[in-house]
N, C-alpha and C positions, 0 to 999 in steps of 0.2 A: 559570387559563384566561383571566381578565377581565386580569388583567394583562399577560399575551402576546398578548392582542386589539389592548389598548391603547397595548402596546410596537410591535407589528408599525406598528398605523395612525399613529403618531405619525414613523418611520420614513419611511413612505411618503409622509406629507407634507410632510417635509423634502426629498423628491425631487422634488415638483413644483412648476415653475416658476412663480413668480406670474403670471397671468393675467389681470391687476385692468385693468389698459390696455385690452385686448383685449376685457373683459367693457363696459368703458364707451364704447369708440369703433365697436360693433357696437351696444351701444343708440342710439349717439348714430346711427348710418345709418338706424336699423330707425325711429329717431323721425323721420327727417326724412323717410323714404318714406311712413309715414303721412300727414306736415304736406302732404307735397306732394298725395298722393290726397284729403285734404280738400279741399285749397284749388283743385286742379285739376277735380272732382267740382263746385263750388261756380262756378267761373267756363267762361264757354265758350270766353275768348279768354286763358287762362293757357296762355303765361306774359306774355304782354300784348306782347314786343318782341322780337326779333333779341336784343339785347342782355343780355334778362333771361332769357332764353333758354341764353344759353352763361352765364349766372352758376349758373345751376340744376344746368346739366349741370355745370360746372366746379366747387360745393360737393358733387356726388354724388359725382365721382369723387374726390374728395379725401379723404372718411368712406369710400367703399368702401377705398381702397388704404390708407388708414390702417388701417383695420382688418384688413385683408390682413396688411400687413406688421409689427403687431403679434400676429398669430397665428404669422406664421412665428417672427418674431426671440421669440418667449415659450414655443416648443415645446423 
């Protein structure tokens, strides 16, 4: 029986796609939306420019869709 457990589960995870991308570029989002609630919580005029401003939004969207599109292309 342990051995047709073992057999079966070993099976199954030859069937699923590595995920390992997809596991580190959603910590890496999940980590920067903290940095940024610290540091935005911390100042009142963050993100201090126009400028630093579309860098913020433009590093967000770049972890979000990357991780986006490592979920799709790993499924």
């Amino acid at each position: 029986m342990l051995a047709t457990l073992l057999t079966f589960a070993t099976e199954a995870a030859e069937e699923e796609p590595d995920q390992t991308l997809f596991y580190v570029l959603g910590g890496l989002a999940a980590a920067w939306a903290v940095l940024l609630f610290a540091v935005g919580m911390r100042s009142e005029n963050f993100p201090g420019s126009a400028g630093a401003m579309r860098g913020v939004i433009a590093v967000s969207v770049l972890l979000v869709a990357a991780a986006m599109a490592s979920a799709v292309i790993s499924s």
